[in-house]
C-alpha positions as CSV (number, residue, x, y, z in Angstrom):
1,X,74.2,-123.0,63.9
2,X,71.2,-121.8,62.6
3,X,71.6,-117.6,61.0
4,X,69.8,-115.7,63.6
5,X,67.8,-112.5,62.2
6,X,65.5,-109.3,63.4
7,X,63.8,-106.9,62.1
8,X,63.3,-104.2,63.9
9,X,61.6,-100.4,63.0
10,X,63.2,-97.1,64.1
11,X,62.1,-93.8,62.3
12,X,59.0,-95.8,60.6
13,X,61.9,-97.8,58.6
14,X,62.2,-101.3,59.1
15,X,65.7,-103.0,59.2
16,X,66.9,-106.3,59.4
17,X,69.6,-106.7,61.6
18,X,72.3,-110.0,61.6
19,X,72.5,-111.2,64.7
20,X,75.7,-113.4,63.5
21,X,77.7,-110.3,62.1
22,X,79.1,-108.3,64.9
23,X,82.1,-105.8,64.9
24,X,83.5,-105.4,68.1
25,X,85.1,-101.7,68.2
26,X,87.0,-102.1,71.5
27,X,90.6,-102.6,71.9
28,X,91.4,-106.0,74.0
29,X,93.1,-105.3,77.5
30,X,96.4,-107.1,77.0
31,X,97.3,-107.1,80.7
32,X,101.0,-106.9,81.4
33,X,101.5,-106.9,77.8
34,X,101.5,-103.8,75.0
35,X,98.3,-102.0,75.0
36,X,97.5,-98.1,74.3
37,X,98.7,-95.8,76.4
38,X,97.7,-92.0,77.3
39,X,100.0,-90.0,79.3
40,X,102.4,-92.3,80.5
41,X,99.8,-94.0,83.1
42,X,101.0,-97.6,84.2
43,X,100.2,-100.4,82.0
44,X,97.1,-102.5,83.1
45,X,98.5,-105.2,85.4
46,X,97.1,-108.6,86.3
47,X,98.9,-111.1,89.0
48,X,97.7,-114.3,91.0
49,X,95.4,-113.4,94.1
50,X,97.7,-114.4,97.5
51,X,95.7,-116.2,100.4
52,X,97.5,-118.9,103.3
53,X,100.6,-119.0,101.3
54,X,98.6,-119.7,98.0
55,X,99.1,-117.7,94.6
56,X,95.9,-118.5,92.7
57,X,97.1,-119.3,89.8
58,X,96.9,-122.9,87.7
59,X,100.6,-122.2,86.6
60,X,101.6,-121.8,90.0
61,X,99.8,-125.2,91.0
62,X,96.6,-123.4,92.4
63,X,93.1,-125.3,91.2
64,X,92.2,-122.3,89.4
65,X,93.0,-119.0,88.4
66,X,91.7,-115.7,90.7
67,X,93.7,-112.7,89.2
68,X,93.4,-109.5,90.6
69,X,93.7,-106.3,88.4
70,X,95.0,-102.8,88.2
71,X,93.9,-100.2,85.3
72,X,93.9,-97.0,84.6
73,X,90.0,-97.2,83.1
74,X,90.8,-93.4,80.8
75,X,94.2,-94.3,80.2
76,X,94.3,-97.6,79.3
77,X,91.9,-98.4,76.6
78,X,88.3,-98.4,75.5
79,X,86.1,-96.6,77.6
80,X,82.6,-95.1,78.2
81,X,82.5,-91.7,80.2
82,X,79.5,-90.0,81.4
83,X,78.9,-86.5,82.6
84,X,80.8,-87.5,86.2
85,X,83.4,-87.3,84.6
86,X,83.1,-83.2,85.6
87,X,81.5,-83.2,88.4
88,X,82.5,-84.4,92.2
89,X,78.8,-85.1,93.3
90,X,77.7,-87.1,90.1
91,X,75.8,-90.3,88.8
92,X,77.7,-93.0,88.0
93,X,78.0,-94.4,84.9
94,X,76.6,-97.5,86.0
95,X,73.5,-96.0,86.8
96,X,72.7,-94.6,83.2
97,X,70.4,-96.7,81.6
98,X,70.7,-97.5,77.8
99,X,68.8,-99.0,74.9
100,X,69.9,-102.6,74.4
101,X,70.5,-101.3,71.0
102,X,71.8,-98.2,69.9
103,X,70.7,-96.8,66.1
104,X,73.9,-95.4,64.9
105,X,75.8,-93.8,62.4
106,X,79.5,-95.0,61.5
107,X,81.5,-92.3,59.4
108,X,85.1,-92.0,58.6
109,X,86.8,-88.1,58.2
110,X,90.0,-86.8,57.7
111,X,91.3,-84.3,60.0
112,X,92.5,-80.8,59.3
113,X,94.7,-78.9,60.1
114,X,93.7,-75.9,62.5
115,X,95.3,-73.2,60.9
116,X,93.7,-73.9,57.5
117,X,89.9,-73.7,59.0
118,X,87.5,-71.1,60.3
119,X,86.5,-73.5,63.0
120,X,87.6,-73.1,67.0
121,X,89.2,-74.8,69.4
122,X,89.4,-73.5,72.8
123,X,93.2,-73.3,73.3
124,X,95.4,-71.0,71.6
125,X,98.7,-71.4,69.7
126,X,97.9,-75.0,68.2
127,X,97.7,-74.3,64.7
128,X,100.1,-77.1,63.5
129,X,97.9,-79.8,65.1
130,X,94.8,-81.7,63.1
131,X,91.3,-81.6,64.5
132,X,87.6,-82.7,63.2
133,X,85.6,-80.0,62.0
134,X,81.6,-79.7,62.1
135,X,82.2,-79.1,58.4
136,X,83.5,-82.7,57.6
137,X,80.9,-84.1,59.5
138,X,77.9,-82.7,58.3
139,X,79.1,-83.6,54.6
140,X,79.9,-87.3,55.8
141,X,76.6,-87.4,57.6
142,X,74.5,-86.2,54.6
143,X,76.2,-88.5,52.1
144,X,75.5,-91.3,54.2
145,X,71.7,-90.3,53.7
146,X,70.8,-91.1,57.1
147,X,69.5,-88.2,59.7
148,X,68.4,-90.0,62.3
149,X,70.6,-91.3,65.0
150,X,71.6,-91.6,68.7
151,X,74.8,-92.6,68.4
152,X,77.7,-91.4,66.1
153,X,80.7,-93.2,65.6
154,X,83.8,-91.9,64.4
155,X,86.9,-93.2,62.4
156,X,89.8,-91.1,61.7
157,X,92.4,-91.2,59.3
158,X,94.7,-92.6,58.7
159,X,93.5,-96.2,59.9
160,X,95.8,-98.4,61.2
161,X,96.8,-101.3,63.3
162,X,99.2,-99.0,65.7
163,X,96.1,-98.0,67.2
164,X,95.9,-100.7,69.0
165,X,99.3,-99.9,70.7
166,X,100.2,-96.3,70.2
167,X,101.3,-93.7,73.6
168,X,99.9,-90.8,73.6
169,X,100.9,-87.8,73.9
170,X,104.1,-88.6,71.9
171,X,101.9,-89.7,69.3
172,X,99.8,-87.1,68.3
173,X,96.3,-87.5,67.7
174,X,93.4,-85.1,66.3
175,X,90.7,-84.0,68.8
176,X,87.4,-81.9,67.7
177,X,86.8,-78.9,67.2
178,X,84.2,-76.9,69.7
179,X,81.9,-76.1,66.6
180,X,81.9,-80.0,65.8
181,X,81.1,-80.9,69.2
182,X,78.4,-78.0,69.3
183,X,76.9,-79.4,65.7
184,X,76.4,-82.8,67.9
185,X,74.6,-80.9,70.1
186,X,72.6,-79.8,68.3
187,X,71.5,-82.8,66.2
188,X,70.7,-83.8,69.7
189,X,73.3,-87.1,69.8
190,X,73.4,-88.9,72.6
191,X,75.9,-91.5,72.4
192,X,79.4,-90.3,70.6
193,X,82.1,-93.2,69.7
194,X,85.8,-92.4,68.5
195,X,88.6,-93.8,68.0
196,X,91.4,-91.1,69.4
197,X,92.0,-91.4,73.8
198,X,90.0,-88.1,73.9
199,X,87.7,-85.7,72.5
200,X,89.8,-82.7,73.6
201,X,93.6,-82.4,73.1
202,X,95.9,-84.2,75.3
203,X,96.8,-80.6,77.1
204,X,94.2,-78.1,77.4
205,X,95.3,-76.6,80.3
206,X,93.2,-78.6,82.4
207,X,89.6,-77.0,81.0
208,X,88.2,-80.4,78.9
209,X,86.7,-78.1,76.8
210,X,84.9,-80.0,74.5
211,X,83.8,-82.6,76.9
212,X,82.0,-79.3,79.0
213,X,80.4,-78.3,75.5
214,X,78.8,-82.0,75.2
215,X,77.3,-82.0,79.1
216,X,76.8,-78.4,78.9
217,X,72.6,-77.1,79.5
218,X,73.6,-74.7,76.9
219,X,75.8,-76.0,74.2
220,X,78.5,-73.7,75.5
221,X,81.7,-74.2,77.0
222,X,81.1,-71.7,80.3
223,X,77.6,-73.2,80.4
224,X,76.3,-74.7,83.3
225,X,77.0,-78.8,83.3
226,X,73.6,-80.8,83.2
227,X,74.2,-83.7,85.9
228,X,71.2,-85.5,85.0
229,X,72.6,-86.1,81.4
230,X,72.7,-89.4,79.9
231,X,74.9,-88.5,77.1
232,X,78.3,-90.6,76.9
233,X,81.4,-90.6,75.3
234,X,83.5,-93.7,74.0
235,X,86.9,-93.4,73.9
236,X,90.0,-95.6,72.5
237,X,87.7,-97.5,69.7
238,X,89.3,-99.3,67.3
239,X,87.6,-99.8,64.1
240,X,88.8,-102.4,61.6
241,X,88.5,-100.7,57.8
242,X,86.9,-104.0,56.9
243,X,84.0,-102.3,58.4
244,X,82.1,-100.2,56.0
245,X,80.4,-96.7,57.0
246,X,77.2,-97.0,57.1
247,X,74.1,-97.0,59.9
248,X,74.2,-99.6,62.7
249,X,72.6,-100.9,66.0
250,X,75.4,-100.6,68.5
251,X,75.2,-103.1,72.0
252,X,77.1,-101.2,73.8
253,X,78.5,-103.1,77.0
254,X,79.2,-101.6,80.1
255,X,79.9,-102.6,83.7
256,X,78.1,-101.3,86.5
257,X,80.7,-99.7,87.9
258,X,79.6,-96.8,90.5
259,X,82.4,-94.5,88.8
260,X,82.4,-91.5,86.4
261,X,83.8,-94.1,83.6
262,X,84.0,-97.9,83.1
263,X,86.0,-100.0,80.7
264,X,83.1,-100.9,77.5
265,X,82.6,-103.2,74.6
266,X,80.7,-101.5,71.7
267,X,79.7,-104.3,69.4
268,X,78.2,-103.0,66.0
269,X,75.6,-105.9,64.9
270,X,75.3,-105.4,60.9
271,X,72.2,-104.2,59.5
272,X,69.9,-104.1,56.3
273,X,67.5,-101.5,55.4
274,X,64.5,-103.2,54.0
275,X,62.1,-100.3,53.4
């Protein structure tokens, strides 16, 4: 098959972008099978449809297969979340209209430890646990020389494999901190992509913090929530360390689902900076 390429210009620079070199960054649904898990929720399950004493299932004889499913769409791997996620009169996430392609930034940090940092987090009497400071991404964000972006993605360390499987809470997991999520704010992000089953810690007595920061009108946690935003959050990536840091154009797949979240499919396409 004939090497399919695009150029395309964003911020009067002109990249070339490899059509044939994707990275998908979600985790596969592995119905009935292991997958992630966050707070205990019920695997995703898959079994044969059932109609006039027929299980629709080509195992079970039937012509084809008609599976119906049950998920837990925050609990049981990669999602997108928009602002309705707060709110109990809200636009779906369905309804939010994105670019095709999203210019984006791919960094990797290493968490710290709260009690070693100046940096905040809204719940007290967690200084043993790791977060992401605003500190550590500023400095990955300026040595990556690129300052213009949309979407941000975000690998933690360490990187492995049990990602793909972990339970969480009994596996911890770093969350940001509120002057990180702030600092996105203010570089005006739209579209933020991470590889942890939240933002906030798994137990924040209830208050989702930094997720109120992100779709707040004021960049504050006690701020007003803007329901018109378009701003979303990916959850439960999973990003190989074959793939470098670096800018990308992100397709990021979602289905239009007339709910607060929606299982997604961020695909990175690789991409060359010409001039």
């Amino acid at each position: 098959m004939k090497k399919i390429n695009s150029v395309i210009i964003y911020n009067n620079k002109k990249f070339e972008l490899d059509l044939d070199k994707q990275h998908d960054i979600s985790i596969p649904v592995n119905f009935n099978n292991t997958q992630p898990n966050f707070y205990g929720s019920e695997i995703a399950k898959m079994k044969p449809f059932h109609s006039d004493n027929v299980s629709w299932s080509v195992i079970d004889g039937a012509s084809c297969n008609v599976p119906e499913i049950t998920m837990n769409i925050h609990c049981n791997g990669t999602h997108t979340e928009c602002v309705g996620h707060l709110l109990s009169n809200y636009k779906s996430i369905g309804s939010i209209s994105n670019d095709i392609l999203i210019p984006s930034l791919l960094i990797t940090v290493k968490p710290s430890k709260i009690k070693n940092s100046n940096e905040k987090y809204h719940k007290d009497n967690i200084k043993d646990e790791l977060f992401i400071t605003s500190k550590t991404i500023k400095k990955e964000i300026l040595n990556s020389g690129f300052d213009k972006f949309s979407g941000l993605i975000i690998r933690t360390l360490p990187n492995t494999k049990l990602k793909l499987n972990s339970r969480y809470p009994k596996k911890k997991y770093p969350f940001l901190s509120n002057d990180a999520v702030k600092f996105l704010n203010e570089i005006g992000l739209v579209h933020l992509f991470i590889d942890t089953p939240s933002i906030d810690r798994y137990n924040d007595d209830g208050i989702l913090g930094n997720h109120r920061i992100f779709w707040s009108k004021n960049n504050d946690i006690n701020s007003e929530l803007n329901s018109c935003s378009i701003k979303t959050i990916t959850e439960f990536c999973y990003i190989n360390n074959k793939i470098k840091d670096g800018f990308y154009f992100v397709n990021l797949q979602i289905p239009n689902f007339k709910l607060d979240a929606a299982p997604s499919r961020p695909i990175l396409v690789k991409t060359k900076f010409l001039e």
